[in-house]
C-alpha positions in Angstrom: -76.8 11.4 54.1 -74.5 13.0 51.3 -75.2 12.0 47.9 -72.1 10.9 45.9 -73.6 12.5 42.4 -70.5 14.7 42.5 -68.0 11.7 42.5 -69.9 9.7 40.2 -69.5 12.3 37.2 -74.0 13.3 37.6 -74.2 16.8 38.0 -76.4 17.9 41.0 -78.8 20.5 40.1 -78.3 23.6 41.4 -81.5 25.4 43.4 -82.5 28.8 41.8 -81.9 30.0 45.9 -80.1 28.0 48.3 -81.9 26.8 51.0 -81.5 24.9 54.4 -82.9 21.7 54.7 -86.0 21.4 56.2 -87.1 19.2 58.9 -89.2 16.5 57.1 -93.8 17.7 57.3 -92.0 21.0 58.5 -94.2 24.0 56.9 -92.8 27.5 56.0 -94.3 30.6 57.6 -95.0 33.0 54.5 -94.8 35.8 56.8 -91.9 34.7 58.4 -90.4 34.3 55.1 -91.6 37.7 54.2 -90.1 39.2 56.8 -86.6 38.2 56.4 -86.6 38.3 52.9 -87.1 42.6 53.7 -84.8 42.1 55.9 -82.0 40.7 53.9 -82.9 43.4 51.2 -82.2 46.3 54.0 -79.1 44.9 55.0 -77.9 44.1 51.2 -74.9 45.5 49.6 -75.3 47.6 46.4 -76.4 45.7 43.4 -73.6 43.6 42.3 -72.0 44.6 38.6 -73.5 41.8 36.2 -71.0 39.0 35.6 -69.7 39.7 32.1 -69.3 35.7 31.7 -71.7 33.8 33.1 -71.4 29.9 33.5 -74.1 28.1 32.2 -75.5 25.6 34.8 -78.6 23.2 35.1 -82.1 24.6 35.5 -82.8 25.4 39.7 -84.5 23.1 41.1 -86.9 24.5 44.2 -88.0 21.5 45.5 -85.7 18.0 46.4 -85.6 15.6 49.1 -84.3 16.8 51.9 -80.6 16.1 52.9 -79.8 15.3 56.4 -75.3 15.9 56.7 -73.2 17.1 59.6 -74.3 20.0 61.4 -77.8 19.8 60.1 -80.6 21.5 62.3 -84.3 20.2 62.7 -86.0 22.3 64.9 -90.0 22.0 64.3 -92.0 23.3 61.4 -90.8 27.2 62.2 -87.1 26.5 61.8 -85.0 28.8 60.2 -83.2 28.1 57.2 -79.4 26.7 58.5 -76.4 25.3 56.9 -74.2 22.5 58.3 -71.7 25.0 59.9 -74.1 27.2 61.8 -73.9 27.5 65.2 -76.6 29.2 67.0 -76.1 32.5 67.9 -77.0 33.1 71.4 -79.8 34.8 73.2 -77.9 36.7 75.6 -74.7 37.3 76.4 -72.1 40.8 76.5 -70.9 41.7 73.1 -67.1 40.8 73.5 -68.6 37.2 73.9 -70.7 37.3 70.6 -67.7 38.8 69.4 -65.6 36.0 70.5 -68.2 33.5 69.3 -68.3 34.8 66.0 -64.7 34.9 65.7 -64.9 31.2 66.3 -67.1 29.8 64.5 -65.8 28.1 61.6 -67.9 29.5 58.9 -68.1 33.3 59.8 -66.9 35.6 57.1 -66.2 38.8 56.5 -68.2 39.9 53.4 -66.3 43.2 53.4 -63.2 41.4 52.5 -64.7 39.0 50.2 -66.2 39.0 46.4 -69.6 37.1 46.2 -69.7 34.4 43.6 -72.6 31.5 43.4 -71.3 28.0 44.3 -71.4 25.8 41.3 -72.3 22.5 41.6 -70.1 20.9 38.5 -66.5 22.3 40.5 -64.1 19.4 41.2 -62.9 19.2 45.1 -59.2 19.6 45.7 -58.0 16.3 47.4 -55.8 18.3 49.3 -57.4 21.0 50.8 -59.9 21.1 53.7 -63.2 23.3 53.0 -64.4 23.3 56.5 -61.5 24.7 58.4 -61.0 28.1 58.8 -58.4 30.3 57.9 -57.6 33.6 59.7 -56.7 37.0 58.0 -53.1 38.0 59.2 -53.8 41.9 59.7 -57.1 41.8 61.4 -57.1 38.0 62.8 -60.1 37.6 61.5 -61.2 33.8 60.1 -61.8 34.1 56.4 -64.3 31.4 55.1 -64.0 28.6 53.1 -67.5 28.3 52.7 -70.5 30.0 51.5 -72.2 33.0 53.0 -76.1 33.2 53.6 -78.0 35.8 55.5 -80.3 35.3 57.9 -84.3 37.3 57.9 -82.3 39.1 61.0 -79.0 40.0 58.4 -76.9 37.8 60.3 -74.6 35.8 58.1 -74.4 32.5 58.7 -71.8 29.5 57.2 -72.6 27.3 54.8 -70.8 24.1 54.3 -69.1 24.5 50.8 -69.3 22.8 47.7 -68.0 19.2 48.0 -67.8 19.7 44.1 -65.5 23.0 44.3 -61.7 22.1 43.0 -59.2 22.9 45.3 -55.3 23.4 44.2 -53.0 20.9 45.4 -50.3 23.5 46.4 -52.4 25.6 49.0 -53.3 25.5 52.2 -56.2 27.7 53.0 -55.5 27.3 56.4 -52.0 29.6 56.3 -51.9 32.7 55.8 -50.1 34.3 52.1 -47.8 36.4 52.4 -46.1 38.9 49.8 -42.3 37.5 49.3 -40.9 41.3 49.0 -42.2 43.3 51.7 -43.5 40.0 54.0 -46.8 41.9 54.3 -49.6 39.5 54.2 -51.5 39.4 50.5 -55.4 40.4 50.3 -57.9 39.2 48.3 -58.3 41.1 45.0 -61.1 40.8 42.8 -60.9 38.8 39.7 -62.5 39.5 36.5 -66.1 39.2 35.9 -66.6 38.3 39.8 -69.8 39.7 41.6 -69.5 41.6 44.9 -70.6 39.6 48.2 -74.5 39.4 48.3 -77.2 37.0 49.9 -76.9 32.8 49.5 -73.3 33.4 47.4 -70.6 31.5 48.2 -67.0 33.7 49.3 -64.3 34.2 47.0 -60.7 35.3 48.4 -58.3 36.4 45.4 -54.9 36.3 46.1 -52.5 38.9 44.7 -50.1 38.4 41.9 -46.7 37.0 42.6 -44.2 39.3 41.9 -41.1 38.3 43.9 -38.3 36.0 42.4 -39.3 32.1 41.3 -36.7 29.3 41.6 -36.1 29.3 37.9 -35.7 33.3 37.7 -33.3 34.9 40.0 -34.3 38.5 41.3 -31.3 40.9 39.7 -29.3 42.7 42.0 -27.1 45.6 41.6 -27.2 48.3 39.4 -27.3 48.0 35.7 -24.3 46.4 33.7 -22.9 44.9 36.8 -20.5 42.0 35.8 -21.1 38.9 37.8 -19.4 38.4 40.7 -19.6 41.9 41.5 -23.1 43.1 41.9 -23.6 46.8 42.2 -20.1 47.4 40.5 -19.7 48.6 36.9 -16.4 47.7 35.1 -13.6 49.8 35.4 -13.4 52.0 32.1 -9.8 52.0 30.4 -8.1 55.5 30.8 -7.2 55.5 27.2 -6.3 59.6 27.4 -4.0 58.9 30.9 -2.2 56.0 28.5 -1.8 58.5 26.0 -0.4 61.2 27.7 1.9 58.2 29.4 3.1 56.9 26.2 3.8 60.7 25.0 6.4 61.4 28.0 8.2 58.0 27.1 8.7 59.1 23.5 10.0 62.2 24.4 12.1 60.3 27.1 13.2 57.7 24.7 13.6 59.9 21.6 14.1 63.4 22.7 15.7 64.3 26.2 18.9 61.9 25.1 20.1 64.0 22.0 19.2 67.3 23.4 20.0 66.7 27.0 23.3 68.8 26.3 22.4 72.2 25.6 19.7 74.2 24.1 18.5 76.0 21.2 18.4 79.4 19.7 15.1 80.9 20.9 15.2 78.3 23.9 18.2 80.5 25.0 16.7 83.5 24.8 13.2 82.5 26.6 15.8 80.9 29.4 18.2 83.4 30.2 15.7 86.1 31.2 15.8 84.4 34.4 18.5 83.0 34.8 20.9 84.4 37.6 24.0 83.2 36.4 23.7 84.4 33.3 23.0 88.0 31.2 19.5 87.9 29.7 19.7 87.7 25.9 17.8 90.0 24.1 13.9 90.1 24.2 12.2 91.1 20.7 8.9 92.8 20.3 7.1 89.6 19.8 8.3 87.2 21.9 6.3 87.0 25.9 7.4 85.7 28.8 5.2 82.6 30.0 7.5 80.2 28.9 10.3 81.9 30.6 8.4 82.0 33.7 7.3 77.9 33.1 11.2 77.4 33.3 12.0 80.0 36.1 11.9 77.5 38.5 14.1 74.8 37.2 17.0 76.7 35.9 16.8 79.0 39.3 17.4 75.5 41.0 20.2 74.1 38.7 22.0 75.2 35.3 21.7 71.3 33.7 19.9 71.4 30.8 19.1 67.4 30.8 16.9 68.5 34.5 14.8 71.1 32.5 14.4 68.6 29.6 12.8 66.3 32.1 11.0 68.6 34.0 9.4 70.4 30.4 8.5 66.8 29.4 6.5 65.9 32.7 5.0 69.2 32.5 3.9 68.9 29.0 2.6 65.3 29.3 0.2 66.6 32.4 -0.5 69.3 30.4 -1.9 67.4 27.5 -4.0 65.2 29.6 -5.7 68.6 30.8 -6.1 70.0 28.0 -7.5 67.4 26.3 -10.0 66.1 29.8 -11.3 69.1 29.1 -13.2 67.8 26.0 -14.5 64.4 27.4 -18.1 66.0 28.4 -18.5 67.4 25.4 -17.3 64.7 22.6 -16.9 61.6 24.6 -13.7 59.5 25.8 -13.3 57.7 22.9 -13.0 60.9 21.0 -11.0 62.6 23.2 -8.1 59.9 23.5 -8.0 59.4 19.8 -7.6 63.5 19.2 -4.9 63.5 22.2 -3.2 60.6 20.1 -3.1 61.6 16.9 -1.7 65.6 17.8 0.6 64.0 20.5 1.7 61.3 17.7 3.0 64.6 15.3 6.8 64.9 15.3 6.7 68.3 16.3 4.7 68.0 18.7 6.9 64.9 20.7 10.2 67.1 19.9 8.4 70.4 21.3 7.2 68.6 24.5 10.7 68.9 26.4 11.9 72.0 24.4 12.0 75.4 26.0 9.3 76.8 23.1 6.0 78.8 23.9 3.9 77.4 20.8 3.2 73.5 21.9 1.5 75.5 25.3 -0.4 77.6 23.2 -2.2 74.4 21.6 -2.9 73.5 25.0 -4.2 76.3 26.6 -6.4 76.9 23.1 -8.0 73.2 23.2 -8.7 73.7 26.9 -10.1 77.2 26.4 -12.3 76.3 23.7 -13.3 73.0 25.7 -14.5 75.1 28.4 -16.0 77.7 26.2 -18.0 75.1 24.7 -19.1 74.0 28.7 -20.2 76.9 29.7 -22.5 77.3 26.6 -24.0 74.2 26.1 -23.6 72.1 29.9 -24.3 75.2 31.7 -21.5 74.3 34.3 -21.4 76.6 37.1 -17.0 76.8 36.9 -16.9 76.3 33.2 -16.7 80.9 33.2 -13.6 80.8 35.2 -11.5 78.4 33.9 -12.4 79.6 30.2 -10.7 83.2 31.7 -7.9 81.2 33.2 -7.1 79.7 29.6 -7.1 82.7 28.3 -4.9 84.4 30.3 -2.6 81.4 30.6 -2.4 81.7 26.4 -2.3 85.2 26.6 1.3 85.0 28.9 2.3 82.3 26.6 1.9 84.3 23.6 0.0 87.6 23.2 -0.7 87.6 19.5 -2.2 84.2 19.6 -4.3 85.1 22.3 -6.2 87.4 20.4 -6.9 85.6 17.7 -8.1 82.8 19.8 -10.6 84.9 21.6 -11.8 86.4 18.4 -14.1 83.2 17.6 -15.4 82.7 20.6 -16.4 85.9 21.5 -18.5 86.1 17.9 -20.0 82.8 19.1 -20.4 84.1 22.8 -22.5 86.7 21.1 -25.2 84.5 19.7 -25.2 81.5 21.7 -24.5 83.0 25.6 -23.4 86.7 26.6 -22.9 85.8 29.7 -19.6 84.0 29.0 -18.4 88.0 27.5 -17.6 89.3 30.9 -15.4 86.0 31.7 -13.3 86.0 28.0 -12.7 89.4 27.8 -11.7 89.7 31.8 -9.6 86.5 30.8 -7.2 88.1 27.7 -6.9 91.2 29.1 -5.4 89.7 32.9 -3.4 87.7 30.0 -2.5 90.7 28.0 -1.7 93.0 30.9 1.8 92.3 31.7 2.5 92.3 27.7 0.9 96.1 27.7 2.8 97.1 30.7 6.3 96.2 28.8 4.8 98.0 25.5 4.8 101.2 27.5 8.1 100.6 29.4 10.6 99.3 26.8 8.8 100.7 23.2 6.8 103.7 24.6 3.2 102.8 23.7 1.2 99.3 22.3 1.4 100.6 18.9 4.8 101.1 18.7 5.4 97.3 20.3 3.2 96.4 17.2 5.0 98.2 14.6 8.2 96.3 16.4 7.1 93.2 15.9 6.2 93.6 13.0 9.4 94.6 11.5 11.0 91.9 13.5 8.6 89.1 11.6 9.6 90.9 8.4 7.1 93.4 7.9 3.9 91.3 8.3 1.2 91.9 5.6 -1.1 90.1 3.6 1.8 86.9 2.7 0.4 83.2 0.8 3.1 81.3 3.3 1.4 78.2 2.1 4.4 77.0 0.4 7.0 78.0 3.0 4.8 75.5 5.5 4.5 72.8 2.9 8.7 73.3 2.7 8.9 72.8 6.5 6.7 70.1 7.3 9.2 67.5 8.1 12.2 70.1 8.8 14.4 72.5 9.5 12.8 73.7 13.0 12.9 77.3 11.4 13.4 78.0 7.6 14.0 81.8 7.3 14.6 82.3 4.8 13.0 79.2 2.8 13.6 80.3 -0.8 14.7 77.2 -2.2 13.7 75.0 0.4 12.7 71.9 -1.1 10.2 69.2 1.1 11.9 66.1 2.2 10.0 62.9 2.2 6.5 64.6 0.7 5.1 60.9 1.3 5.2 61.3 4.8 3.9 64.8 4.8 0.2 63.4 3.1 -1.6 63.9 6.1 -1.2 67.6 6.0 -3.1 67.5 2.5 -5.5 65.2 3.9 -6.3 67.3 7.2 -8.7 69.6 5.6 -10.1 67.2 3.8 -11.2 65.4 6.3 -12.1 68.2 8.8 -14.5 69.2 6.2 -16.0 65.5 6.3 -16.2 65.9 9.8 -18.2 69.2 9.5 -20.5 67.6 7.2 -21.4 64.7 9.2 -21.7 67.0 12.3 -24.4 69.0 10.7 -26.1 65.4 10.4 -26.2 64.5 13.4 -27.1 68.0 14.2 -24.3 68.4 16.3 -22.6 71.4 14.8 -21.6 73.8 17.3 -18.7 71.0 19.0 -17.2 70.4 15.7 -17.1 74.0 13.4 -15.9 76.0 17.0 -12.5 73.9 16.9 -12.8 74.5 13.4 -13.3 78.1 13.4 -10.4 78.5 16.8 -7.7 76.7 14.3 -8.5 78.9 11.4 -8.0 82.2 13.2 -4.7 80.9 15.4 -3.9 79.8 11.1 -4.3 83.1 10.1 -0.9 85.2 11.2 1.4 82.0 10.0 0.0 81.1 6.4 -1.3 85.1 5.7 0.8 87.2 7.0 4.5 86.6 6.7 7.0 85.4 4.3 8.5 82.6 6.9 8.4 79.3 8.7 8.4 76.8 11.1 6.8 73.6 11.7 5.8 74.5 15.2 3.5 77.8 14.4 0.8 75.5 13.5 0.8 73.7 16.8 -2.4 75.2 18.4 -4.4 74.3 14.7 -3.3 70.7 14.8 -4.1 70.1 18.0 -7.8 71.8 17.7 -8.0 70.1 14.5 -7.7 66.5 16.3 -10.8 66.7 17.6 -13.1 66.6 14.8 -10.9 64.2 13.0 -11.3 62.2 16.0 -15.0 62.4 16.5 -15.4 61.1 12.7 -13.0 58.2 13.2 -14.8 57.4 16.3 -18.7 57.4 14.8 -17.4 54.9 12.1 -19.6 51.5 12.4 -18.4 48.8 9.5 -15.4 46.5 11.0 -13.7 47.0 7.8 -13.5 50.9 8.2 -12.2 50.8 11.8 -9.4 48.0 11.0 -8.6 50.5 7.8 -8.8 53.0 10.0 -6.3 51.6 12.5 -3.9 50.7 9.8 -3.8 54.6 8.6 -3.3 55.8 11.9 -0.5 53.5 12.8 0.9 54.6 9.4 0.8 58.0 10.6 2.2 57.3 13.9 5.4 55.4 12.5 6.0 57.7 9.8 6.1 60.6 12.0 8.5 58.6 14.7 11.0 58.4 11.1 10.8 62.2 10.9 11.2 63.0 14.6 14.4 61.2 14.7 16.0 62.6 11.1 15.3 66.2 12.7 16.1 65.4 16.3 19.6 64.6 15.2 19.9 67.7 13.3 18.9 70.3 15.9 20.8 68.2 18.4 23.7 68.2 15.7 23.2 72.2 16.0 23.1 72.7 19.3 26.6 70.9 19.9 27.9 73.4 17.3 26.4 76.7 19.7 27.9 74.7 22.7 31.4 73.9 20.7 31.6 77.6 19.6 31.4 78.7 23.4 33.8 75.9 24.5 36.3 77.3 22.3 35.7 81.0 23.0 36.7 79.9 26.7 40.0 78.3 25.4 40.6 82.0 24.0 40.3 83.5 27.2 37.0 84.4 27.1 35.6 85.1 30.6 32.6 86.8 32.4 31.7 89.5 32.3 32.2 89.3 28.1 30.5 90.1 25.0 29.6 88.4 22.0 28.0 89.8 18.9 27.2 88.3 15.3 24.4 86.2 13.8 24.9 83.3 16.2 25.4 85.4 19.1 22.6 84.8 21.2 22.9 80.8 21.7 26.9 81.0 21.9 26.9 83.6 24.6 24.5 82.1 26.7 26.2 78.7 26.6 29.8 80.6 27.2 28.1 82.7 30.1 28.0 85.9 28.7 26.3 88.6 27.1 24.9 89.1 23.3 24.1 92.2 21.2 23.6 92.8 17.3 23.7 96.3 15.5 21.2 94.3 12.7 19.0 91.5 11.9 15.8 90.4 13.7 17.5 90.9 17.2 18.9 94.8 16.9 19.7 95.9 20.6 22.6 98.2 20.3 24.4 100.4 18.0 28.6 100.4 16.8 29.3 102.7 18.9 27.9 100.7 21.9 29.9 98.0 20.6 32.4 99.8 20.8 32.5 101.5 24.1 31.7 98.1 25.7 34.8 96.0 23.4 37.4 98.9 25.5 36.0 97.5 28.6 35.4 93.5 28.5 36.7 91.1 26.3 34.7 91.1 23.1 34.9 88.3 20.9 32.8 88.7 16.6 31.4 85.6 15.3 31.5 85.2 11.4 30.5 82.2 8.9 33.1 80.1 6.6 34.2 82.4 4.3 32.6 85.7 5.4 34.8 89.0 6.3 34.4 90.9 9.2 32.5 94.0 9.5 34.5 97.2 9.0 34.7 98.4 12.8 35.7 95.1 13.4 38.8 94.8 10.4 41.2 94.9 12.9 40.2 92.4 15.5 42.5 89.0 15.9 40.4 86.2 14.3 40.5 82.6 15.3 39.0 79.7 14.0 36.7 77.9 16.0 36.8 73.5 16.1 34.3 71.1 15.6 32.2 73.8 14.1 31.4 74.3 10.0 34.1 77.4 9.6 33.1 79.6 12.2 35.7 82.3 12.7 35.6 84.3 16.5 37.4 87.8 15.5 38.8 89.0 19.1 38.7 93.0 19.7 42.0 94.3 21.5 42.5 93.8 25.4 41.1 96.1 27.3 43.4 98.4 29.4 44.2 96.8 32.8 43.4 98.9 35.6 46.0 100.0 38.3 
């Protein structure tokens, strides 16, 4: 019969070594006890690890009235020691059906499997959970035990019913096997801390794994990280801030530009445009000009003779070409960064009114950002195809204009020299596929590269060591040329502050590069501007707001990256404020001087619509100081005998007035020259006083 100590709250004592019950006058054999004890010692596991906490429990007890419960054996005075869930093992039999037997019996363990720990007496049962039945092991189908292991004399382990006093959870069913909720693999026991490994007359103890899959009250995350709900795996779209920018640039130039100049085109545009044009004698190439922009246009004034179609087509091209220019960049300084520095150079007046303008410089800046972009690539990201688009840039500079070029490549082949050689081979094969054709018209037209040089620079006006600081100052917000500028005054100098502050903060951004250790990204740009600089505020004694196009636009960057990095709300909203300053100020100026050259170029177009009311037809010359844009818009051909643009002599004036009609253009107020005295002059409308003098008809043929 069961006592019911454990459910009235009395501790049972627990026996120093568990024993069966004994039949009641039964004796022991002290041999027979001897024996098994050796036994069970031979057939023991390794010394178990000392339990680190041990529970204090009531003093064993070896002697107690016996306890008769279910499964009980009495089998004489020689029984051996059984519990209530031993079944006999029997005598004979083949080993598949001890096998089977053991696999059925309901208190056979696997010891292997299991961590011993002594059965305490004080445990409360779980009301929920059956001790006695077994539970089988998913991966082996083995039964694991619910109740405590002892070994026989013979080693054979036999059940023991457990603890009525153990606790069980209310929540588990030792009959079902665990399984792991991620991989549905069944869970093994693990041992817990301070438990003792399975030994003789201790009790089985199965450790379940930790839980590690999702709980009701904590959803598993899915997708990768910063998904937005709703969309798991998918990251939110990024805002293409530089594509919006380079949008908003071609509307501006669509809005503000292409309307007023849509009619005809200016004085160097002429010249960079006739070279291949086939209706039309090509105007006379200086020394300094080269030919990419003429070859950018080639294709659109080959297909049609409208200005407003190569207006649109410059302005699409320029808008793309900022966006590249610019992409460039985004590994290096980030997106934010890069949209801001395409904003603030596309936001410049001159750069918005050079976009659809026939001019070389704007597509210098480009190809000078993107080159130095790349350069910067190839040294730091190690990008395989970083080398050959830093050569294409070059080159692409180098067609656009050759001068620049060269001063472009001379920073970054001082930097390629301590940071990474390797790009050497790739800069200098770059400039001199740029430079090539440029070399090949030295030798043709002026006999040699030096004497190309000593032409140009007579053409720029003798070009030395000049301060043009004060000429650039003069034409910051207009004329597009001022040669000469003595007495050039600036108009609006408020809206010309930024040009004062851009060095100013340049050098702030230096000095916070250097901070952040970051140097290289920000002085290169730097150090590119200052040399493309160099030829424009050193080295002559004229100007135009357009020369400085390549040292803005490199110049944006830096300014950018410090404008990005700021961190108060109160310098980003003052931040935002100057900027949109800037940007409105310099719409005002773009319109004041895209009404005057537009107002100049209808003069050029005027002056050739009345040399065709004189009878001027091609084939036909024109010559003077305005020749050039006149007798490309009237369809014929220009030559001077002075000035920047010398390309003929009096004589060859002469010899060509006796055989096509020749017309001289003079200002309001100015005489003739003397081979020209006796020409027929003829006022020319809607211009400011310009006089065409008309040489004599030429002899009609028979």
């Amino acid at each position: 019969m069961t006592t019911d100590d454990a459910h009235l709250g009395t501790p049972t004592p627990e026996p120093a070594r568990p024993q069966g019950p004994k039949a009641p006058g039964a004796k022991r054999d002290r041999a027979t006890e001897g024996r098994g004890r050796r036994a069970d010692q031979n057939r023991r596991r390794p010394a178990p690890r000392p339990d680190l906490h041990p529970k204090p429990g009531p003093s064993a007890s070896t002697s107690g009235p016996s306890t008769s419960g279910p499964g009980t054996s009495l089998s004489g005075p020689d029984a051996r020691p059984a519990t209530a869930a031993t079944t006999a093992r029997p005598e004979t039999g083949t080993t598949a059906q001890r096998r089977a037997e053991r696999s059925s019996a309901p208190g056979h363990s696997t010891p292997r499997r299991h961590l011993a720990q002594p059965p305490d007496p004080t445990a409360t049962a779980r009301p929920d959970t059956d001790p006695t039945a077994p539970t089988t092991q998913p991966e082996t189908g083995r039964p694991e035990a619910h109740a405590s292991a002892v070994t026989t004399p013979h080693g054979r382990h036999l059940a023991q019913p457990p603890d009525p006093t153990a606790t069980a959870r209310p929540d588990t069913d030792p009959t079902a096997p665990t399984t792991r909720p991620e991989t549905g693999r069944p869970e093994t026991g693990r041992p817990e801390a301070g438990a003792t490994r399975p030994g003789a007359h201790a009790s089985a103890v199965t450790t379940p794994r930790r839980h590690t899959g999702p709980t009701p009250g904590r959803p598993a995350a899915t997708g990768a990280p910063g998904a937005t709900p709703g969309a798991p795996g998918k990251r939110p779209r990024a805002v293409p801030w530089l594509a919006l920018t380079a949008l908003a640039y071609a509307l501006v130039q669509f809005v503000l530009v292409v309307p007023p100049l849509a009619h005809a085109l200016g004085w160097d545009e002429t010249v960079y445009v006739s070279q291949y044009d086939p209706r039309v004698p090509a105007a006379f190439f200086s020394a300094p000009r080269s030919r990419g922009i003429s070859l950018l246009t080639a294709p659109f004034i080959a297909a049609t003779p409208s200005v407003l179609v190569l207006r649109i087509g410059l302005t699409l091209l320029s808008s793309a070409a900022l966006y590249a220019a610019f992409r460039v960049w985004r590994p290096v300084v980030g997106a934010r960064t890069t949209a801001l520095a395409a904003l603030l150079f596309a936001g410049l007046w001159i750069t918005q009114i050079s976009g659809p303008q026939a001019m070389p410089n704007l597509w210098v800046a480009f190809g000078a950002v993107a080159a130095t972009g790349w350069f910067l690539r190839a040294v730091t990201g190690r990008e395989p195809r970083a080398d050959r688009w830093l050569a294409g840039c070059v080159a692409a500079t180098a067609l656009f204009r050759a001068p620049d070029a060269v001063w472009l490549a001379l920073p970054l082949i001082a930097t390629a020299l301590f940071r990474n050689r390797r790009t050497l081979p790739y800069l200098v094969g770059g400039l001199a596929a740029g430079l090539a054709q440029w070399v090949a018209e030295a030798y043709i037209r002026f006999g040699s590269v030096q004497d190309r040089l000593h032409v140009s620079s007579a053409t720029e006006g003798d070009m030395g060591l000049h301060l043009n600081f004060d000429n650039a100052w003069s034409s910051l917000n207009g004329p597009l040329l001022c040669r000469p500028c003595t007495g050039a005054t600036l108009d609006s100098p408020g809206l010309a502050l930024w040009w004062l502050a851009l060095p100013l903060l340049a050098a702030a951004a230096l000095a916070y590069a250097v901070r952040e250790r970051r140097l290289l990204p920000a002085a290169l740009p730097m150090a590119v501007a200052a040399a493309l600089s160099v030829p424009y505020l050193l080295m002559i004694d004229y100007s135009a707001p357009r020369f400085l196009l390549p040292a803005y636009a490199l110049l944006a960057l830096p300014v950018a990256g410090l404008v990005t990095r700021l961190n108060s709300r109160r310098a980003l909203v003052l931040a935002g404020l100057v900027i949109a300053t800037q940007l409105l100020s310099q719409s005002t100026v773009l319109t004041q001087v895209t009404a005057s050259a537009a107002l100049t170029n209808e003069r050029y177009r005027a002056a050739a619509d009345g040399l065709r009311t004189l009878g001027l037809r091609p084939p036909c010359l024109v010559s003077g100081p305005r020749a050039l844009p006149i007798a490309y818009d009237a369809g014929c051909a220009s030559a001077q005998v002075d000035g920047n643009n010398v390309s003929t002599t009096v004589a060859g004036i002469l010899d060509r007035a006796a055989k096509m009609p020749t017309a001289l253009l003079t200002a309001r107020g100015q005489r003739p020259p003397h081979y020209a005295r006796d020409w027929t002059p003829y006022p020319l409308h809607r211009t400011p006083g310009w006089t065409a003098w008309l040489a004599p008809a030429a002899p009609q043929g028979p």
